[in-house]
Every structure is written in structure tokens, then in C-alpha cells.
matplotlib code that plots the C-alpha trace (Angstrom):
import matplotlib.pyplot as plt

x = [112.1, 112.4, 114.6, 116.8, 117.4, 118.7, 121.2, 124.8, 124.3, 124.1, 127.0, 129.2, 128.9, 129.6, 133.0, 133.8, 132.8, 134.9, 138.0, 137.9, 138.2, 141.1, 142.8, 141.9, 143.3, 147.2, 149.2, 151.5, 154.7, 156.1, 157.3, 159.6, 158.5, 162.3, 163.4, 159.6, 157.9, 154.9, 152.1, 149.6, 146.7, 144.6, 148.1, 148.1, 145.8, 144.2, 145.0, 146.5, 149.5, 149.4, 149.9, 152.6, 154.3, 153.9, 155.9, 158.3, 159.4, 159.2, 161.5, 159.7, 160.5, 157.2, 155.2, 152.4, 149.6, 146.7, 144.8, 146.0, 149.5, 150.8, 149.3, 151.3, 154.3, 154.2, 153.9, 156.5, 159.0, 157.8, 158.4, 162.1, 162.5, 161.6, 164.8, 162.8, 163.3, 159.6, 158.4, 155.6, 152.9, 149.3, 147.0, 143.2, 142.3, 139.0, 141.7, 142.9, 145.5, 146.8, 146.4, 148.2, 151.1, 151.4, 151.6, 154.6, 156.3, 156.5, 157.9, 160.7, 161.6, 161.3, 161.4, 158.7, 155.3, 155.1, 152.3, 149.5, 147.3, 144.4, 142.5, 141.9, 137.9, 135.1, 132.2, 128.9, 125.9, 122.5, 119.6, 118.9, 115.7, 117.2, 120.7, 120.9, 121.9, 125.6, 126.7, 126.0, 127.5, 130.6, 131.1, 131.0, 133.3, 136.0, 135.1, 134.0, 135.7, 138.4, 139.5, 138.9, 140.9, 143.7, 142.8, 142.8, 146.5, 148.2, 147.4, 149.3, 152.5, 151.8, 151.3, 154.7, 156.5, 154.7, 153.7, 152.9, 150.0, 146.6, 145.1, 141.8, 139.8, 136.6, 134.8, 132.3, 129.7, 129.9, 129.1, 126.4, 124.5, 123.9, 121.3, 122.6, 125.5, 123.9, 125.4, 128.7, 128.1, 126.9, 129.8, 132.0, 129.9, 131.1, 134.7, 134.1, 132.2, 134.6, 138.1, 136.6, 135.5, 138.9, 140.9, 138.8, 140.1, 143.5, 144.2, 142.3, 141.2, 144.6, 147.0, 149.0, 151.3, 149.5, 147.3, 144.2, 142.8, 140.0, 140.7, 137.0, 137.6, 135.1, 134.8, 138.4, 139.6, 140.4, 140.1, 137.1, 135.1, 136.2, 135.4, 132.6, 129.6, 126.3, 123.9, 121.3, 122.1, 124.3, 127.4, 130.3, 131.5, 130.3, 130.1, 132.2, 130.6, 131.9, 134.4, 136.1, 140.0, 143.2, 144.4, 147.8, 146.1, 144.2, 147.7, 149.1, 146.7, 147.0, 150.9, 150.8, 148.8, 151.4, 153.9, 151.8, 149.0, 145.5, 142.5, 140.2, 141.9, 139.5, 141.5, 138.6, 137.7, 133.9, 132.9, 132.6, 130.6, 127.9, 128.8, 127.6, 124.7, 123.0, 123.5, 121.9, 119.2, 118.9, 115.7, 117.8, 121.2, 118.8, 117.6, 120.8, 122.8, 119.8, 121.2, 124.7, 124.1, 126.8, 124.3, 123.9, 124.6, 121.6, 122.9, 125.9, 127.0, 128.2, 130.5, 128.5, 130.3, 131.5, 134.2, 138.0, 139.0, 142.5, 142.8, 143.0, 144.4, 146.4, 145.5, 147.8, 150.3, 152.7, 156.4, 158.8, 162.6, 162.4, 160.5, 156.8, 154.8, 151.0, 149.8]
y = [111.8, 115.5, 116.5, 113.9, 114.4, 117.4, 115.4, 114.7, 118.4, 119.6, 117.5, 118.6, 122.2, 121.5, 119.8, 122.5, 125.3, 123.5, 123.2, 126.5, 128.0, 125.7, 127.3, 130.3, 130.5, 132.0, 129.1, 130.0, 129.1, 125.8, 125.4, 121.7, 119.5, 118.6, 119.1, 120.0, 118.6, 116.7, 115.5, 113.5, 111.7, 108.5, 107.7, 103.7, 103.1, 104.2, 108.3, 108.8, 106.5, 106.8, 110.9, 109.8, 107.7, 110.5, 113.2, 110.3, 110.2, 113.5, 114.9, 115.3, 114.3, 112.7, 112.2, 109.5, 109.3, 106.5, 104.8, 101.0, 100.8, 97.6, 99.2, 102.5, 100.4, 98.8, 102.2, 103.3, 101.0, 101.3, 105.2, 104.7, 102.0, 105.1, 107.0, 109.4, 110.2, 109.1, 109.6, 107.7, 108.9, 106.8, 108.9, 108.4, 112.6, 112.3, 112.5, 115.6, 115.4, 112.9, 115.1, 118.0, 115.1, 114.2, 117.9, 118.2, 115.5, 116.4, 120.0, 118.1, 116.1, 118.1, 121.8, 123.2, 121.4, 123.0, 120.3, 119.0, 116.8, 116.0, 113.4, 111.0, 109.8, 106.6, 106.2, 104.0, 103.2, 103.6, 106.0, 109.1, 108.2, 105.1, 106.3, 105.0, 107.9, 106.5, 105.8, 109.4, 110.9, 108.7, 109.3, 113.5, 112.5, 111.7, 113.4, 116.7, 116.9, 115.2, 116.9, 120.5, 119.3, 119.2, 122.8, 124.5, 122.8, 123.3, 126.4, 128.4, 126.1, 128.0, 131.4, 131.5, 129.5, 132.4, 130.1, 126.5, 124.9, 123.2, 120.8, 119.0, 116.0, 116.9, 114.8, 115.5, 114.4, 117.8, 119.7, 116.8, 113.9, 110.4, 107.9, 105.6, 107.8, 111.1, 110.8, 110.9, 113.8, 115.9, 115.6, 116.4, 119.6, 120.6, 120.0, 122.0, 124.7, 125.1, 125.1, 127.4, 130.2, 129.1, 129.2, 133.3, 134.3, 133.3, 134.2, 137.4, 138.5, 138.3, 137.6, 135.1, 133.3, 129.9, 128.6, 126.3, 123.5, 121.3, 118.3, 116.3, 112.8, 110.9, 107.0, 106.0, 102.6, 102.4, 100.3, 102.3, 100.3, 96.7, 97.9, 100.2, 99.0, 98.4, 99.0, 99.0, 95.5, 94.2, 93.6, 94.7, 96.7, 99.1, 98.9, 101.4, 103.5, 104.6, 106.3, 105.3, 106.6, 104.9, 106.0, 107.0, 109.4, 111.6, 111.3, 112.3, 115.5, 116.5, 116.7, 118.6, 121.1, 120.9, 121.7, 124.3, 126.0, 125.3, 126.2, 123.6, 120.3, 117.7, 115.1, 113.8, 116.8, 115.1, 115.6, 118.8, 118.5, 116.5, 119.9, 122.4, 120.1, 120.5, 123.7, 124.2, 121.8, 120.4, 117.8, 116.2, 115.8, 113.6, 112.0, 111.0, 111.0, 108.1, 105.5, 106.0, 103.5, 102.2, 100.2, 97.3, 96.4, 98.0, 99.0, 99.3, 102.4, 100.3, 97.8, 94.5, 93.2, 94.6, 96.4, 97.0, 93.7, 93.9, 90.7, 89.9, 93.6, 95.4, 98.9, 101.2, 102.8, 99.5, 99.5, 97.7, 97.4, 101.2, 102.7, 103.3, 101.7, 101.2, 97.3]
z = [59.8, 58.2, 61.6, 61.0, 57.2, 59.0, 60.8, 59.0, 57.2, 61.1, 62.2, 59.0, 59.5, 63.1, 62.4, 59.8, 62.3, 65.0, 62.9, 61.5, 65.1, 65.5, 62.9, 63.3, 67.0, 67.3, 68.7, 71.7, 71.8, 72.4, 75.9, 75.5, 78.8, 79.3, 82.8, 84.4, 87.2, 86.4, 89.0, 88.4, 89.8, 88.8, 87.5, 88.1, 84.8, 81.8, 80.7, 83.8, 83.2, 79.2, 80.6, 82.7, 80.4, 77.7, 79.8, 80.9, 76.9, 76.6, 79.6, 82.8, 86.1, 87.0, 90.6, 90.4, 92.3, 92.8, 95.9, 94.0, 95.4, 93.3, 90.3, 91.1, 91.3, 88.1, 86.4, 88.4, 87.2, 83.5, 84.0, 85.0, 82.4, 79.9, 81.6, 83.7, 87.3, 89.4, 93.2, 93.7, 96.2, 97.4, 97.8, 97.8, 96.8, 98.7, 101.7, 101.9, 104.6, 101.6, 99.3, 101.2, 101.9, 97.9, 97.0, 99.8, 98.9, 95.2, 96.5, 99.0, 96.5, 93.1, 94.4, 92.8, 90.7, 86.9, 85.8, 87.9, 86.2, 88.4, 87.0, 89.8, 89.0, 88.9, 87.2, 87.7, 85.1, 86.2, 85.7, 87.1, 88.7, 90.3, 91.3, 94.8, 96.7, 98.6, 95.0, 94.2, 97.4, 96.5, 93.1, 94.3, 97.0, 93.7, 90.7, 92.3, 96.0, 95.5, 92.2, 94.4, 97.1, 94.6, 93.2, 96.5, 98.1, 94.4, 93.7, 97.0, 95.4, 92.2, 93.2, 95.2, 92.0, 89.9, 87.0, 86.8, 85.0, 86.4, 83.8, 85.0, 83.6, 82.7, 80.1, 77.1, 79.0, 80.8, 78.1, 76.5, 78.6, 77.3, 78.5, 82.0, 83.0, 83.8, 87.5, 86.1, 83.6, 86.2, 88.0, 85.0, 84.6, 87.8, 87.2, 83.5, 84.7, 87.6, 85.5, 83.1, 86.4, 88.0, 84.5, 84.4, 88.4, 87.8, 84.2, 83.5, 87.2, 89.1, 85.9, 88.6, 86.0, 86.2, 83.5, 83.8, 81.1, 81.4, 79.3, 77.5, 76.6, 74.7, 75.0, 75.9, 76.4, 79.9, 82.4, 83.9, 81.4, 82.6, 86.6, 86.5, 88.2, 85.5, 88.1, 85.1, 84.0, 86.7, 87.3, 86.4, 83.1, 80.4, 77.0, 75.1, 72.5, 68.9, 67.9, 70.6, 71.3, 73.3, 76.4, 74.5, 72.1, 74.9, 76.5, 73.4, 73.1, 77.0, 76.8, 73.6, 75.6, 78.3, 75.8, 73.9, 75.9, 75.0, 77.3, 76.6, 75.1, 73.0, 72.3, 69.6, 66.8, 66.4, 70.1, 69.6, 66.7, 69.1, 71.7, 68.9, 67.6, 70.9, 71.3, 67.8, 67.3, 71.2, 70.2, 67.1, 69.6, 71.8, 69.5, 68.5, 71.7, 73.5, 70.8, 72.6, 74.9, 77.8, 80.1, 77.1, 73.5, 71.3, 68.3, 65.9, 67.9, 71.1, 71.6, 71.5, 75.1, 78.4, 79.0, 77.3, 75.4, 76.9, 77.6, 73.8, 73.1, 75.8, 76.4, 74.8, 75.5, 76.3, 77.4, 75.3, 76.3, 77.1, 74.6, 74.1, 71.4, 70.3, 70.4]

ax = plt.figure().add_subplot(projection="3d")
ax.plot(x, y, z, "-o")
ax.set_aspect("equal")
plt.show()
């Protein structure tokens, strides 16, 4: 009980801490989106197409890429309904021959790539302990492989542009774990740990003209949630866990960062407090972070049912006679 009278004092300082940095950091300049080339991956749902859509309003010339063809298509035609040009590419990145031939055909067709967004991933729910060992070797296969497959074919495309800008999804739960999904947070370590050592070699080591982010999401509303597979209670679906953002404002945050350099983009200021309060008081943080439950409902923290809701509310961002807008 004394530890946790400890608790919203920790997390306050935290977010002031956190925010003060922010401020504190000289903002580069603004560098408009207009007219740049814009690849992405895991672009048929969720923050990959809120991303796309995004940089559609904003300018870009925009190649989407996703294993779901129909799905693809469908974001495809609401990209050109937004006015922007689109090549549309499937590609399942833990194929790299595919992933070699989507990076190719966005140079044929574009000339050069100044954005790759590689965010292609999966997720299931289950414990560590009982993690049945294909799931695991699958779920590396996307989140870790696949996203280095991308690394290592963009990159040469870079170095001869000179510039161009390599932003990866990582997650929160790289940095902090929470009960039932510790096979997915490991993998976003990886993909963390690895853009910040890759972000080091090609920034500050060589100085070659391209930049690196890692983007950390919190609880988004995706479809991820709906699909998932709840191996710890069965089925299908997760339940989401407060505060919880829309795909269109992690989109909003990662095409800011397009726009105006950041190397580490949080689309939600509080994660981080959660980040620092482990780092400070590690015994508190899981105390706190084992009530953030996705396996099942258990408290006010979690949604109280599976999955997104979007049946009753569409997941933002939506397409409205050309024009983007929140539901």
C-alpha cells in the first residue's frame, strides 16, 4: 500500500519530465510531404492505411503494400478518391523476393522512395510459458524478419538517392511488457533496439543522408484487435486497454514526423510516463502494468468485450466524398 501511495506522484513527474524534454528539444525544419514518395507496408488496415491516407491529403505519391489483396484495393481507390497518385503492390514481407519486387516497382514507377514506412506486423495473446512454439517462430517470421527484409533492400535505394527516411513500427511494449502478450513485445524490442543501433550507423557513423524513426503505439483501435488469436481464452480477439488512441491520430503523429524529423515518435504523451516509471521504480510499474489486461475483461482498465467495436463505430480515419474525416 505505501508503494503505491507512491504511484500518481511517480507518474506526474514522469509526464512533466517527458514533456519538458519535448520542449526542450530544437525542432528541425519542416520539410512539406508535397510531391514525395511514400511506401508503406501493412497498408490494407488499421495505422497502415490511416498512414496512407494521411500522406494522400497531404501530397504524397503513395505505394501500398499488404498480403490481403481486396483489402489493398479498397484503400487504393479511397487513396485516389483523396486526389493522390497510388501503385499498389502484394506483398507478404516475410518473402523477400516480394519484398525486393515491391521496393522495385516503387523505383520503376516513382523514380526514387523518400518515405518507407515498414509496419507490416501480427500479434497473438498467450503466456510466455505456454506460447506454443510455431506461433512464436511465425510471429518472428513478420514482426522481426520481415520488417529486416525491408531494412536491408531499402536502404541500398537510399544510399544512392543520398537521403530518404526509414520509419519502423515498433510499439510501447518494447520498451515495457504487459501480462499475455509478452511474445509480441519481445518482438517489438527487437524492431526498437534495432532502429535505434541502425538510426546510430547511419546517422552518426557514416552521416549517409537517410534518417531512421521507430514509431511506439499504445492500444490503438485496429483491426489487430478484432483478428488476433486469444490463445489464453480462445478464440478470436483481444480486449483493448485504456487510454486507447484511433488509427488516424498515430497516423496523424507518424506523418508529422515525416514532415518534421523526430527520432522516436510517441503518438500518446502518457506512454512514456509508464516507460520512465519502470525505469524508476520497476516493482510499482508491475504492479500497475499486470492490471492491463488484453487476454479478458478484469477491471475498469480494459475494454469489457473483444476486439474494435467497428461494427457500431467505424475505425477512423473514414473517406467521405474525397475528404478525410473522424466518425
Amino acid at each position: 500500500m505505501r508503494r503505491q501511495r507512491f504511484l500518481v506522484p511517480a507518474l506526474l513527474i514522469s509526464v512533466a519530465l517527458t514533456t519538458l524534454a519535448s520542449q526542450c528539444r530544437r525542432k528541425p525544419a519542416l520539410a512539406p510531404l508535397r510531391g514525395k514518395t511514400v511506401v508503406i507496408t501493412g497498408a490494407s488496415k488499421g495505422i497502415g492505411r490511416a498512414v496512407a491516407l494521411e500522406s494522400a491529403v497531404r501530397g504524397a505519391k503513395l505505394v501500398i503494400a499488404a498480403r490481403n489483396q481486396e483489402e489493398l484495393a479498397t484503400v487504393s481507390r479511397e487513396v485516389t478518391s483523396l486526389g493522390a497518385e497510388v501503385l499498389a503492390v502484394p506483398t507478404d514481407v516475410t518473402k523477400r523476393t516480394e519484398v525486393q519486387q515491391l521496393i522495385q516497382a516503387a523505383v520503376t514507377r516513382f523514380g526514387r522512395i523518400d518515405v518507407m514506412v515498414n509496419h507490416a506486423g501480427d500479434m497473438f495473446v498467450d503466456s510466455v510459458e505456454h506460447s506454443e512454439e510455431w506461433r512464436v517462430r511465425a510471429l518472428i517470421e513478420v514482426n522481426v524478419m520481415g520488417m529486416l527484409s525491408v531494412v536491408q533492400t531499402v536502404i541500398p535505394v537510399m544510399r544512392r538517392q543520398g537521403s530518404g527516411h526509414l520509419i519502423n513500427t515498433a510499439s510501447v511494449e518494447g520498451r515495457i511488457g504487459f501480462p499475455f502478450s509478452g511474445i509480441y513485445g519481445g518482438t517489438k524490442a527487437f524492431v526498437e533496439v534495432m532502429t535505434q543501433s541502425l538510426r546510430q550507423e547511419l546517422m552518426h557513423v557514416e552521416r549517409s543522408g537517410i534518417r531512421v524513426s521507430a514509431v511506439l503505439p499504445a492500444a490503438v483501435r485496429t483491426p489487430l484487435f478484432d483478428t488476433a488469436a486469444n490463445v489464453k481464452e480462445g478464440g478470436q480477439g483481444a480486449h483493448l486497454v485504456r487510454p486507447v488512441q484511433e488509427a488516424s491520430q498515430v497516423a496523424g503523429a507518424v506523418v508529422d514526423a515525416m514532415e518534421r524529423y523526430q527520432p522516436v515518435i510517441y503518438p500518446l504523451l502518457p506512454s512514456r510516463a509508464f516507460v520512465l516509471l519502470y525505469d524508476l521504480f520497476p516493482g510499482l510499474a508491475d504492479r500497475v502494468l499486470s492490471r492491463l489486461r488484453v487476454d479478458r475483461h478484469t477491471n475498469l482498465m480494459s475494454h469489457s468485450q473483444r476486439g474494435t467495436g467497428r461494427d457500431s463505430r467505424p475505425i477512423n480515419p473514414l473517406v467521405d466524398n474525397g475528404r478525410l474525416r473522424e466518425g
